[in-house]
C-alpha positions in Angstrom: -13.5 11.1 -8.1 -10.6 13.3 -9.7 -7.0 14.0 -8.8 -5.8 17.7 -8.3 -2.0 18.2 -8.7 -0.6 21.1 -6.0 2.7 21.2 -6.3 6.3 20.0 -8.1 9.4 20.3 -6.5 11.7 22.1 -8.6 15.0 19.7 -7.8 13.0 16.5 -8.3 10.0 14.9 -9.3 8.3 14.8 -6.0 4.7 16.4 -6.5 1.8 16.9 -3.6 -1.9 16.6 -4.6 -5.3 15.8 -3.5 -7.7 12.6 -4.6 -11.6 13.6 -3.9 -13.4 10.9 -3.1 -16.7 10.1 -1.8 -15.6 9.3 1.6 -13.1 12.2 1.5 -10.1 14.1 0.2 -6.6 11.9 0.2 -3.6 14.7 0.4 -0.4 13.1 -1.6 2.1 12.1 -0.9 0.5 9.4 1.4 0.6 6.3 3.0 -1.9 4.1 3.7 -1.8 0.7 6.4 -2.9 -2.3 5.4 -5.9 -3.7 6.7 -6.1 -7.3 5.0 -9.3 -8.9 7.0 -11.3 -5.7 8.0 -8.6 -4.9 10.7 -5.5 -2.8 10.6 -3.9 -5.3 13.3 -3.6 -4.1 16.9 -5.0 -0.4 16.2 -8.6 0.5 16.9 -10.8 2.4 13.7 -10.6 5.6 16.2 -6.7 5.7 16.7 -6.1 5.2 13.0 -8.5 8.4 12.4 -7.5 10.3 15.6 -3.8 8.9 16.3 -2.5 7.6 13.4 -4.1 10.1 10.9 -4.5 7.8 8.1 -6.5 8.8 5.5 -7.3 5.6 4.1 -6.6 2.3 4.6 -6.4 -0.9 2.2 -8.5 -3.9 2.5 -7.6 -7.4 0.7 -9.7 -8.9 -1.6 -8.4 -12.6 -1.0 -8.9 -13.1 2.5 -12.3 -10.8 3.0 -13.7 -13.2 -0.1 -12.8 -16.2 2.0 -13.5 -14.3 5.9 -16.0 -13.2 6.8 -17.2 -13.9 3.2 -19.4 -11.7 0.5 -23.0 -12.4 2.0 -21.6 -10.8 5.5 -20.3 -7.9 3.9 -23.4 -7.0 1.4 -25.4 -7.7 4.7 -23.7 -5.1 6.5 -23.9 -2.7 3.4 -20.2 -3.1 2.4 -16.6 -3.0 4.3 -17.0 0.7 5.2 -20.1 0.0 7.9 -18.7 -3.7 8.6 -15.9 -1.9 10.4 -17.2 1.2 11.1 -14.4 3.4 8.7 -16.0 6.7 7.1 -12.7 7.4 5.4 -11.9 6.3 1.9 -10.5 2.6 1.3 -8.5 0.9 -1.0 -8.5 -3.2 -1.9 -6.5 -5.0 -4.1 -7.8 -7.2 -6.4 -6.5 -10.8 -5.2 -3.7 -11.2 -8.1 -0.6 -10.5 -5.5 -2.4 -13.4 -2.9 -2.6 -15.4 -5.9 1.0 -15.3 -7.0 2.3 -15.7 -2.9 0.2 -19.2 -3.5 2.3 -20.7 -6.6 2.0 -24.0 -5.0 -1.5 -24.2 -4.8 -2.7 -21.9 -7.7 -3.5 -23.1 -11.7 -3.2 -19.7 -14.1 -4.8 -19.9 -17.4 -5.7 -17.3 -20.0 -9.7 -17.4 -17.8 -8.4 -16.8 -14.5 -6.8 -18.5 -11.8 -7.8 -21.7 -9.8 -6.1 -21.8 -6.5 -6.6 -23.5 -3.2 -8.2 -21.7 0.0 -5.4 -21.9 2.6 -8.3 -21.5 5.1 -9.8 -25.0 4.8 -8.4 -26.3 1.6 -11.5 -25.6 -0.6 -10.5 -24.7 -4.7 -11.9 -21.2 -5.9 -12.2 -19.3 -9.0 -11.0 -15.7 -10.0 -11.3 -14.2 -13.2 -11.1 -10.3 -14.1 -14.6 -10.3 -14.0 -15.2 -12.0 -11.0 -12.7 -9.9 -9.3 -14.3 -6.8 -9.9 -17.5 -8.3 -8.3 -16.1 -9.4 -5.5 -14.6 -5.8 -5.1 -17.9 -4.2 -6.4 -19.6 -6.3 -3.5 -16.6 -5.3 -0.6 -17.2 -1.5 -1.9 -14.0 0.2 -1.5 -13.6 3.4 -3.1 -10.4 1.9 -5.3 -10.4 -1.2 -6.3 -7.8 -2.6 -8.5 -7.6 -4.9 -11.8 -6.9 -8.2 -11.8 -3.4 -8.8 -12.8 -0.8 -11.7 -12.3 2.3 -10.2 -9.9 5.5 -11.9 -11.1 8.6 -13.1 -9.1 11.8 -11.8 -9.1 13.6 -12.9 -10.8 11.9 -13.6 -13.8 12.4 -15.0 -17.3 12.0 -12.8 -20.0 9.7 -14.4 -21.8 7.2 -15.4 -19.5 7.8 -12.0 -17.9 6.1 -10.8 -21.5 3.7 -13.6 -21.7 2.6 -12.5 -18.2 2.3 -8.3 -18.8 0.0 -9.3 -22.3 -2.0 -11.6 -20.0 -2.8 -8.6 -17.7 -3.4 -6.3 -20.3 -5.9 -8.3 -22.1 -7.2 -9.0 -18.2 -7.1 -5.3 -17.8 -9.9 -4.6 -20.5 -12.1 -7.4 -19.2 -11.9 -5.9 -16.0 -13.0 -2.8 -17.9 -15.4 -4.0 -19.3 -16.9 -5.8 -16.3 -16.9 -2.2 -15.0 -19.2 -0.8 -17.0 -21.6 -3.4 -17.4 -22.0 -3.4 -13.1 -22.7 -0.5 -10.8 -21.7 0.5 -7.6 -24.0 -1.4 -4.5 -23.5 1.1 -1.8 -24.1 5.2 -3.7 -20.7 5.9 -4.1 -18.1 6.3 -6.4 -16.1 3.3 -7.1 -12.7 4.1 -9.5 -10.3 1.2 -10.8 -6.5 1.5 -11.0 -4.8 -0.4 -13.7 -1.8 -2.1 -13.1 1.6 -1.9 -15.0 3.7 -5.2 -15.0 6.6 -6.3 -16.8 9.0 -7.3 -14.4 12.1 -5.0 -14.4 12.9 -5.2 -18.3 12.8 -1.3 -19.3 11.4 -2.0 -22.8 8.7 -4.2 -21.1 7.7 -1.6 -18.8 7.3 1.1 -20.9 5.2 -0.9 -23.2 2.7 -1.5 -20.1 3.1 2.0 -18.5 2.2 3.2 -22.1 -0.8 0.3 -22.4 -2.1 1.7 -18.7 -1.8 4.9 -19.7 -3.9 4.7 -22.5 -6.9 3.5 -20.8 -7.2 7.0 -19.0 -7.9 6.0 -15.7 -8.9 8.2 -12.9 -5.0 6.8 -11.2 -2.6 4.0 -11.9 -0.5 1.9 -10.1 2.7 0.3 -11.0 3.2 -3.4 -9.3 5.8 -5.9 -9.5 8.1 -4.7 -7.3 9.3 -5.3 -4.0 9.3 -8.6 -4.4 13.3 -9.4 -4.2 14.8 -7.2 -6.4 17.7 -5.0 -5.2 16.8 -1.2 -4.5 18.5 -0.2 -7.6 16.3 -2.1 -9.2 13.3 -0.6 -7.7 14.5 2.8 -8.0 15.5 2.6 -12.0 11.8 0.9 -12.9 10.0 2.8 -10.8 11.1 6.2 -12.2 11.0 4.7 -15.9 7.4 4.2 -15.2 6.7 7.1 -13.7 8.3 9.1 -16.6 5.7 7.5 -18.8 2.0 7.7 -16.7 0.4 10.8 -16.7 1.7 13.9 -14.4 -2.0 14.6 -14.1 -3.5 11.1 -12.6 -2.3 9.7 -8.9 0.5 6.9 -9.4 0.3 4.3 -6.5 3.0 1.9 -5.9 2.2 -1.4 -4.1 3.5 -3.0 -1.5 6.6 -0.5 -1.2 8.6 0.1 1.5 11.3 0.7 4.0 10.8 4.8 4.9 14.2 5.1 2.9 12.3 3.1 -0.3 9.2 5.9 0.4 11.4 8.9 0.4 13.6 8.5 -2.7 10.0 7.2 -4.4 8.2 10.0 -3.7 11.5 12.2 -5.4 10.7 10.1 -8.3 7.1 11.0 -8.6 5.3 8.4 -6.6 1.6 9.5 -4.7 0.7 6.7 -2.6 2.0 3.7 -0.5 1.3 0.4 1.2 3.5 -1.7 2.7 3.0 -4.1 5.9 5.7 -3.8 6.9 5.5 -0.9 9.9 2.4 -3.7 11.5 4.4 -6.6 10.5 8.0 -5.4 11.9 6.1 -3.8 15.4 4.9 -7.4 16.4 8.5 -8.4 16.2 9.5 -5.0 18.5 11.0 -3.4 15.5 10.1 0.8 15.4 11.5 3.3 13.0 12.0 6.5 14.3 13.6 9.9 12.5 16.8 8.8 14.0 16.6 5.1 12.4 15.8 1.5 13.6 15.6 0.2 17.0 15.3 -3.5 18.4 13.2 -2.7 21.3 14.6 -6.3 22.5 17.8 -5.0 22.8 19.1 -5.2 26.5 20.8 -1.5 25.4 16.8 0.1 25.9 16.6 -1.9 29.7 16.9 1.4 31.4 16.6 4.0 28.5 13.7 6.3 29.7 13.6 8.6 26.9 10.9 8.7 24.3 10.4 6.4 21.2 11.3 8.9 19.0 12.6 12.3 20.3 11.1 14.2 17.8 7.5 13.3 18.7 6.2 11.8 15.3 3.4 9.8 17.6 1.7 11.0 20.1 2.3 7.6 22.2 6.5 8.7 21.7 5.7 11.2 24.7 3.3 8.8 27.0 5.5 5.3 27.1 9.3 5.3 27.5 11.6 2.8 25.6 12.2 0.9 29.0 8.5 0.5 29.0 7.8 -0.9 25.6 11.0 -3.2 26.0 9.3 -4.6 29.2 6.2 -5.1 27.9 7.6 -7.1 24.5 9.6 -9.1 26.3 6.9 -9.8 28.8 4.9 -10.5 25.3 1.8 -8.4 26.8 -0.3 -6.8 24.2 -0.3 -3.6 25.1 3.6 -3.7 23.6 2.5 -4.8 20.1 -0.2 -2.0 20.3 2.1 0.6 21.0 4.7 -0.5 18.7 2.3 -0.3 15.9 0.8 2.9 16.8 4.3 4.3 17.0 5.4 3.1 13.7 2.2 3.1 11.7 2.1 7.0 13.0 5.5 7.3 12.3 5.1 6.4 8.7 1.8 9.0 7.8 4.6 11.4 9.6 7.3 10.7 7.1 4.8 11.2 4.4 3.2 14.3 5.8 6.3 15.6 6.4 7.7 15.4 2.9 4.2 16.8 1.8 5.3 20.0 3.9 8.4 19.5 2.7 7.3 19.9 -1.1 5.1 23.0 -1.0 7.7 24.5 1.1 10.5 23.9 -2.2 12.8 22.5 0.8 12.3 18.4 -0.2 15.4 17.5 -1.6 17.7 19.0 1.0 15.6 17.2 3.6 15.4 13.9 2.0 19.1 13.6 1.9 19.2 14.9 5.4 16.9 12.0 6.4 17.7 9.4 4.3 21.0 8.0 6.1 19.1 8.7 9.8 16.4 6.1 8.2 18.4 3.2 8.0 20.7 3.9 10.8 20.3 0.9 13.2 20.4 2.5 16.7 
């Protein structure tokens, strides 16, 4: 697996690039939807190769541990042949899952104890164990175990936390190189920088990550609460810092508008629920901005989804159509609203990919950026 930088845009630090993997080459900028229990909800394998165009998908360490469980999944010869995706796949190491259950969850320097809220049951994750679990799942990147903070955080524990990761980080490491891959392919782990949004704590990780020459790094922590500014000021500290020659992802981000300025700032690769999540609540972004599909204003609107065709389902189904069929709460509507917006998404990215190598990127971001969060 290796990284090969194309391009830099001369006005910014957007770059485009290509990750070779095993299952296949990842072009960058990219997005990739999140498939957290072997399904990317509501879309079929062959419409997210075929429709959607995604190039790899993310699968979630948490809830595949707990459903369908590691036995199934070594069984069926890994995640890949479970769910019949040839494409390369991303999962997360369980830390983010772990911090969304602070009720139920007991961190010590070890690992983390927390409480199944399937049926209840109490489980164990360390760094090691993690990367077995993920060894066993046999996704292509597979991240370290790291504790996500909230926002906002205390300074100190804020520190306490990002030394707690990286001395997690080099178990993880470690654990790495005494296992193999189960399934004859390339597995690469992405470190994780933490530190909360204090600048001198976030270069000291970004530095820390860095130094560990990974094949790509990821920067986490954010989107969790804090302001866009926020966002925005860490993420391009961090990026300053990691190397130009190694794929940054950053998780869990965003809104299109949080994607675009990212990618100016250096970022490779996304995942966010949010286009799923907002679809099953008749919420699509389009290149125009936001609609309600619930809105009465789309009763008798028989145009397109999006007039610029970023989804081929934007020229089959008017808006009339997918407001009837959400209100009527029939699935086809939450299929085709998150074909539209999933597909809308790998557009954005694909588009600003075109956008770089053409040296045109930063007069179209800041054509696109106030259309993206325009509420129509």
């Amino acid at each position: 697996m290796h990284f090969e930088l194309e391009t830099t845009d001369e006005k910014s630090k957007a770059r485009t690039g290509k990750l070779h993997t095993d299952h296949g080459v990842i072009e960058t900028p990219i997005f990739m939807p999140v498939g957290t229990v072997g399904t990317v909800k509501g879309v079929h394998q062959t419409e997210l190769e075929k429709d959607v165009k995604a190039q790899i998908i993310l699968g979630n360490t948490y809830h595949l541990y707990l459903r369908p469980g590691l036995d199934i999944l070594e069984g069926a010869g890994g995640l890949h042949k479970f769910i019949n995706w040839n494409r390369p796949m991303l999962t997360d190491s369980g830390g983010y899952q772990v911090y969304s259950l602070s009720g139920s969850r007991k961190i010590k320097e070890e690992g983390v104890t927390f409480q199944s809220h399937v049926d209840g049951s109490y489980h164990f994750f360390s760094p090691e164990r993690a990367i077995d679990i993920q060894r066993t799942i046999g996704a292509d990147i597979i991240m370290a175990f790291d504790e996500c903070t909230p926002y906002p955080c205390g300074y100190d524990y804020a520190k306490r936390s990002m030394h707690m990761t990286h001395r997690w980080l080099k178990r993880c490491f470690n654990q790495m190189d005494k296992t193999e891959a189960k399934y004859g392919y390339e597995q690469a782990l992405f470190p994780i920088v933490q530190g909360s949004t204090y600048d001198d704590l976030r270069k000291e990780s970004a530095a820390t990550i860095a130094s560990h020459d990974a094949i790509g790094n990821a920067i986490g922590g954010l989107s969790v609460g804090e302001p866009d500014e926020e966002l925005y000021r860490t993420t391009d500290l961090v990026c300053s810092i990691l190397p130009e020659d190694k794929p940054r992802y950053l998780m869990g981000v965003g809104t299109p508008a949080n994607i675009l300025e990212c990618i100016s700032l250096g970022v490779d690769m996304f995942d966010c629920v949010l286009p799923s999540r907002n679809a099953r609540h008749g919420m699509l972004f389009t290149s125009e901005g936001i609609i309600n599909i619930k809105n009465k204003k789309w009763e008798d609107d028989y145009s397109p989804l999006d007039p610029n065709g970023t989804c081929y389902v934007d020229s089959m189904y008017s808006k009339a159509y997918l407001r009837h069929l959400v209100r009527t709460k029939e699935y086809l509507g939450i299929q085709i609203a998150t074909l539209h917006n999933l597909s809308f998404y790998l557009w954005l990215v694909g588009e600003a990919r075109n956008q770089i190598q053409a040296g045109t990127f930063t007069a179209w971001k800041n054509a696109m950026l106030p259309k993206l969060s325009n509420r129509l």
